[in-house]
C-alpha positions, 0 to 999 in steps of 0.5 A: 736798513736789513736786520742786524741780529737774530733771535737764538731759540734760547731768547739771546741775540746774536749779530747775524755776522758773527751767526753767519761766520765759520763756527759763529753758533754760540749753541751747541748746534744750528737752529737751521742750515746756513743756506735757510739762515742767509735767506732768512737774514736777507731783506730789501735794500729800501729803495721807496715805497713798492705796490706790497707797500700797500700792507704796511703802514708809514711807521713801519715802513720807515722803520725798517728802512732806518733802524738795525733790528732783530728778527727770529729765523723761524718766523721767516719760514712761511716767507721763504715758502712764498719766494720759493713758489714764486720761483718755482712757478716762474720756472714753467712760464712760456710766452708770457711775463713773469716776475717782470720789473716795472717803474714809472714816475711814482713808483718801482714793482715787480709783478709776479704774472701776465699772461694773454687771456685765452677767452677773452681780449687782453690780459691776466694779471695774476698775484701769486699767495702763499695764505693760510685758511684764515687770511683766505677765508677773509679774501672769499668773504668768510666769517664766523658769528656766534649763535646760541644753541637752541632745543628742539622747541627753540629755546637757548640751552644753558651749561648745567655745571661747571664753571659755566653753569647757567650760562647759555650755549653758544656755537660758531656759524659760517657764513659767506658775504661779500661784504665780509671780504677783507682783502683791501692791500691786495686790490691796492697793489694788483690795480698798481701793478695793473697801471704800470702794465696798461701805461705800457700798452697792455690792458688788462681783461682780468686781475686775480690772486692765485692763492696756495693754501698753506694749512690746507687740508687740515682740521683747522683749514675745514672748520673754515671752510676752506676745503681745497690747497688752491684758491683763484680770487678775482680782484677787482678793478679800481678807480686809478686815480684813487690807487695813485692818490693812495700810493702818493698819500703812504709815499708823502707820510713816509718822506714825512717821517724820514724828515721829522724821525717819526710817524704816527702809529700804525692803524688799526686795520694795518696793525691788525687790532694790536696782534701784529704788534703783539705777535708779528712785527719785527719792529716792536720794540721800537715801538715801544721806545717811542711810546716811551718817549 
């Protein structure tokens, strides 16, 4: 179901079709223009799980599918940054597949690139990213750990007043592991599309995620050592039974929850340890209901 209200920067919901009405603003003035509030209010008629349904857990996706929300006009910025790479991307695309629909029995997707391998046999299958330098930071494999200060004879360094007196010093270190990279939704849905595309006779040499750096070049961008605006991330190959057992599984619990009206809450990876709930999901308070209940 799409969103049903928005909201107002003062905290007041307001039905996006009365927002959206010649003089609709119950403010004084437009949080936006109306050509950014119409985009933003714009969602998805639900149609089955996608490839991207790889980053959302069963409750939410069945949440959103059934329930009129509220959503904050702001919060769709960096979303619409991302539709509006794709599309001007797609622009200055010659020969090759761009924003192509695709289906088979399990599923509907539209993948955002393929292009003829130019140093090798086959094709590669590009996702484009519009990332901030954390979430790219866990795509490379960067993490920080906390180490302690040392002195020159390598003893810990304690804080000598404050309200940290006696503790010890400690600095944040960044380090480059492949086992720190966390990119688990992204390899799901590339290796989806993947199969739609070797289904239909076109294999697939090479999969990856071009990924444009939204922050980057800032100080926050630095400290992670994300110093450039664009990242290629190579993606690897999956089993496909283990891919369509995935989809199949997400798809089985979501016809579950449409049967019964409910499902189970979302896991801790897709919830992102509670800060997506917390922050993020514009299904929230329907959580909260059914926690209630």
């Amino acid at each position: 179901m799409p969103a049903e209200f928005f909201e107002c920067p003062d905290k007041v919901k307001i039905k996006i079709t009365t927002c959206m009405a010649f003089r609709g603003c119950r403010m004084k003035a437009r949080c936006a223009p109306m050509p950014y509030l119409r985009a933003a209010a714009y969602d998805r008629t639900w149609r089955g799980i996608s490839p991207s349904s790889a980053g959302s857990d069963a409750r939410l996706l069945w949440l959103k599918a059934t329930q009129p929300y509220t959503i904050k006009p702001a919060s769709r910025a960096f979303a619409l940054l991302g539709t509006a790479v794709h599309g001007k991307l797609a622009l200055h695309d010659y020969n090759i597949l761009a924003e192509e629909p695709l289906s088979d029995d399990q599923m509907k997707g539209t993948a955002d690139l393929l292009e003829k391998d130019e140093y090798g046999e086959g094709y590669i299958l590009t996702d484009f990213k519009t990332f901030g330098s954390y979430k790219v930071g866990k795509c490379l494999g960067i993490a920080s750990k906390t180490i302690p200060v040392l002195d020159d004879g390598g003893n810990p360094v304690f804080f000598k007043g404050g309200k940290r007196k006696g503790q010890a010093k400690t600095r944040k270190e960044i380090e480059i592991k492949p086992e720190n990279v966390d990119m688990k939704s992204e390899i799901l849905q590339l290796n989806r599309y993947r199969i739609f595309f070797e289904n239909n006779g076109f294999p697939i040499s090479k999969m990856q995620l071009f990924a444009i750096v939204r922050d980057g070049g800032l100080r926050e961008a630095r400290s992670r050592k994300i110093d450039e605006n664009i990242y290629t991330i190579p993606i690897p190959r999956v089993d496909d039974a283990k891919i369509l057992n995935f989809y199949s599984e997400l798809d089985e619990k979501v016809k579950v929850a449409f049967k019964g009206n409910y499902a189970p809450v979302c896991s801790k990876e897709l919830s992102w340890d509670g800060r997506r709930c917390e922050s993020f999901c514009e299904m929230a308070e329907y959580c909260k209901k059914i926690k209630e209940k």
